[in-house]
One Martini backbone bead per residue (centre of mass of N, CA, C, O) as a GRO file, in nm:
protein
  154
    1UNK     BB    1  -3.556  -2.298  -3.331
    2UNK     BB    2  -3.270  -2.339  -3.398
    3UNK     BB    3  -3.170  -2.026  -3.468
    4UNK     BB    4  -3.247  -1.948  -3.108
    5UNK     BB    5  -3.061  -2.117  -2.944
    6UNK     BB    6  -2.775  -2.001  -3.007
    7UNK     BB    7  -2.840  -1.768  -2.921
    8UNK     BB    8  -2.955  -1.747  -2.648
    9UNK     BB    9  -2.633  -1.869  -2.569
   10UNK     BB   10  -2.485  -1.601  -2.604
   11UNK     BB   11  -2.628  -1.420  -2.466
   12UNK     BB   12  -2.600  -1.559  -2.186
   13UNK     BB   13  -2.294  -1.548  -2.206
   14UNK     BB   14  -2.260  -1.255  -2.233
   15UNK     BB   15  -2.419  -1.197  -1.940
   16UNK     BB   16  -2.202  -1.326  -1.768
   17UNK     BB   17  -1.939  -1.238  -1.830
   18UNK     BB   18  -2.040  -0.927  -1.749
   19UNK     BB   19  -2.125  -1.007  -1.440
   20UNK     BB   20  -1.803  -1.038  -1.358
   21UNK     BB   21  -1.648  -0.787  -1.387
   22UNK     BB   22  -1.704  -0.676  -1.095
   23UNK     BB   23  -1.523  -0.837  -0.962
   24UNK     BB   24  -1.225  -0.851  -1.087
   25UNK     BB   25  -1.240  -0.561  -1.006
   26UNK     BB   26  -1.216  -0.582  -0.716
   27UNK     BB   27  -0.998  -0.758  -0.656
   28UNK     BB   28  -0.747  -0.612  -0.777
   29UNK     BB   29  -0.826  -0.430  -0.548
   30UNK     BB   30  -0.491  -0.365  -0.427
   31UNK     BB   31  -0.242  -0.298  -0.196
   32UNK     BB   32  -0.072  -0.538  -0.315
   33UNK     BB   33   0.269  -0.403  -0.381
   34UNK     BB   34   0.478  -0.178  -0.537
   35UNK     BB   35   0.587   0.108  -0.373
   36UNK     BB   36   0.612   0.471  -0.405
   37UNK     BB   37   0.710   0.703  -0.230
   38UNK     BB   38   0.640   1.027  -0.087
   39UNK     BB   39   0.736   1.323   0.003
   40UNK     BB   40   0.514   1.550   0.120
   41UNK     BB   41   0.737   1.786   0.093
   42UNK     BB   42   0.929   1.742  -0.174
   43UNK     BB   43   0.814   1.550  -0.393
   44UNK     BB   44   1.005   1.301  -0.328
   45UNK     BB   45   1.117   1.025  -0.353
   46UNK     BB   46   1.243   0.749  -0.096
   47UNK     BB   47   1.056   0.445  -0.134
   48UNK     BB   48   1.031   0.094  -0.170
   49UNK     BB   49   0.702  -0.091  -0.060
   50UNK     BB   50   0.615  -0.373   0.046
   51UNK     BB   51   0.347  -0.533   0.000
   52UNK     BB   52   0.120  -0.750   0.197
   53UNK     BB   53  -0.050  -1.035   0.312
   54UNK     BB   54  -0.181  -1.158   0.610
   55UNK     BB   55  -0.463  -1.319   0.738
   56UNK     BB   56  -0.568  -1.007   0.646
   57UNK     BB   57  -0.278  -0.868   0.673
   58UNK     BB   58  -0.077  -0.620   0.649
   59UNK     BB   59   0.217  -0.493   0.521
   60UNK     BB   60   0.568  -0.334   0.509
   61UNK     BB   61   0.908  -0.326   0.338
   62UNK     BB   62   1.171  -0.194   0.304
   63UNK     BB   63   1.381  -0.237  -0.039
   64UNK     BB   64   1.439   0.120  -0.118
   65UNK     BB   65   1.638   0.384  -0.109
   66UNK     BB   66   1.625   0.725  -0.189
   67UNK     BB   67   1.958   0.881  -0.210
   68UNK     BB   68   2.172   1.089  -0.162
   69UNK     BB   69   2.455   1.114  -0.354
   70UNK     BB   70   2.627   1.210  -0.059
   71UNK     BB   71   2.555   0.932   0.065
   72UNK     BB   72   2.732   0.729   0.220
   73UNK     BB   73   2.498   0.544   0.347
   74UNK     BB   74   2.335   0.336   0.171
   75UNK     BB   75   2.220   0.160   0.485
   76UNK     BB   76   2.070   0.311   0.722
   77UNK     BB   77   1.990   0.325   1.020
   78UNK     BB   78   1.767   0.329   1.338
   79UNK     BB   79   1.852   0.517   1.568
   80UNK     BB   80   1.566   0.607   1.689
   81UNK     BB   81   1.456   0.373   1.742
   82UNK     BB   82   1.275   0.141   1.910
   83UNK     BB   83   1.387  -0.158   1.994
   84UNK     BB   84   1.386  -0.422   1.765
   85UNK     BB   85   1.477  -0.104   1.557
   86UNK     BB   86   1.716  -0.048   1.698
   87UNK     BB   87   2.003  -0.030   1.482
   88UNK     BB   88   1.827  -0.109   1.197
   89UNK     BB   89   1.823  -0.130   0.925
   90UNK     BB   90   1.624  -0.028   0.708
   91UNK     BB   91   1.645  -0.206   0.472
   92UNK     BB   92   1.378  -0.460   0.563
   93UNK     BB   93   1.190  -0.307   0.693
   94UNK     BB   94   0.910  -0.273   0.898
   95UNK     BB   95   0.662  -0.029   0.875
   96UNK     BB   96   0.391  -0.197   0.838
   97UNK     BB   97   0.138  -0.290   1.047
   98UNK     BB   98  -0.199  -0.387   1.094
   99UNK     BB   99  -0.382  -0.370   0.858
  100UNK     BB  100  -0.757  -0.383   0.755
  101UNK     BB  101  -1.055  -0.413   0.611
  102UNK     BB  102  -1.267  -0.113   0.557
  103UNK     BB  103  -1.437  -0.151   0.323
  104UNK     BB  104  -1.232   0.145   0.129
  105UNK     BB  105  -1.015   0.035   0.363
  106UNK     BB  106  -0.727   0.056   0.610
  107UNK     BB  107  -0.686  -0.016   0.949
  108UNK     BB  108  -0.537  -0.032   1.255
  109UNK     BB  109  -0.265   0.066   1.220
  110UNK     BB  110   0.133   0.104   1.184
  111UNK     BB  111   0.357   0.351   1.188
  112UNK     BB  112   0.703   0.396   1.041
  113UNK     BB  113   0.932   0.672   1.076
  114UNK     BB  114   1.298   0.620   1.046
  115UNK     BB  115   1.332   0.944   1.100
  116UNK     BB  116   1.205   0.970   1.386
  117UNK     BB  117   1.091   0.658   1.537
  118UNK     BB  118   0.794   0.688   1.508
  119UNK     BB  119   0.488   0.557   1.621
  120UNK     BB  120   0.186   0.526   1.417
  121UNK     BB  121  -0.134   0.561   1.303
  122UNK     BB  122  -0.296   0.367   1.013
  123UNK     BB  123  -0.383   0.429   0.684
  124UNK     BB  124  -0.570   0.361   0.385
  125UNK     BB  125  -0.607   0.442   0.008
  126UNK     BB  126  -0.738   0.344  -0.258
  127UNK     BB  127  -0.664   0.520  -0.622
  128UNK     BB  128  -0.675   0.552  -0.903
  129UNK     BB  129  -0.688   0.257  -1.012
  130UNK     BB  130  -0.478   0.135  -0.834
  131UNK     BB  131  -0.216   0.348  -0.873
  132UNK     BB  132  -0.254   0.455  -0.580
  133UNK     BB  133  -0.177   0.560  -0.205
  134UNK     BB  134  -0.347   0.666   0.061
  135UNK     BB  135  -0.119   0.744   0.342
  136UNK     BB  136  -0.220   0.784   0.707
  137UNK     BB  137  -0.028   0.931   0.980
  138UNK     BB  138  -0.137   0.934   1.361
  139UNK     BB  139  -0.256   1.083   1.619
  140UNK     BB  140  -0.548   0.968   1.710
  141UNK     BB  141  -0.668   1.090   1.527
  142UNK     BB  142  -0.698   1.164   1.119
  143UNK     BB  143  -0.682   1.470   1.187
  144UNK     BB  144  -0.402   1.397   1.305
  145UNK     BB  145  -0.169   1.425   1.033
  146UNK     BB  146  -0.070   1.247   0.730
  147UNK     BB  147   0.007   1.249   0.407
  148UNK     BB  148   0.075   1.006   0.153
  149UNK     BB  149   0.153   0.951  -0.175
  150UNK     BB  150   0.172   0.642  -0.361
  151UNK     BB  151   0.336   0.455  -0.600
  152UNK     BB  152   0.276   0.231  -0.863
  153UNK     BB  153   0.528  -0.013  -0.973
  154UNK     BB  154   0.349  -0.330  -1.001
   0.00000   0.00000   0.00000
């Protein structure tokens, strides 16, 4: 009897640890953190893009522009923004915000494209084991937009 006790104590033990590695799995599972934009037409990096979360709110805020090496202005502004974003620097804008958990996605934001000043209705969903993250703007509907995936940096 005695050296059944600790046996079934290692056993137990170690179906307890393993019971809880789904969760470890889903918590992990976040945007929040460090992503490289890709340009869904040229599939060059643009930017990367800080994500957070605020009382269960993302943001998005760009960090750095990869911009072309014959570009003069390094920081260049959003001369075509409305509002309190027109002519303000691109690099620490915030461009995405007010996504929340919708399931296995991201839904209710708005994304800004500092390109063309314009502001979409965005959702998101983490791909590939959170390396990925497949980020898209749409005017009405989400079958009317576009996506870019974004790949994790840190």
């Amino acid at each position: 009897m005695k050296k059944t006790v600790p046996l079934v104590l290692s056993v137990l033990s170690t179906f307890i640890a393993l019971a809880g590695l789904p969760l470890v799995a889903q918590a992990e599972e976040s945007p929040v953190g460090l992503w490289k934009s890709i340009d869904d037409k040229s599939g060059k990096p643009k930017a990367l893009i800080r994500i957070t979360e605020t009382a269960g709110e993302l943001q998005g805020k760009i960090e750095k522009l990869f911009l072309e090496a014959d570009v003069v202005d390094k920081n260049p502004k959003c001369d075509k923004c409305e509002g309190a974003n027109k002519d303000q620097p691109i690099v620490g804008m915030t461009i995405l915000s007010g996504l929340k958990k919708d399931g296995d996605e991201y839904t209710g934001g708005k994304i800004l494209d500092p390109g063309n000043g314009k502001l979409y209705s965005s959702k998101l969903s983490i791909i590939e084991n959170n390396k990925k993250l497949n980020v898209r703007g749409y005017i009405g509907a989400p079958m009317f937009g576009r996506t870019q995936t974004w790949l994790r940096e840190q």
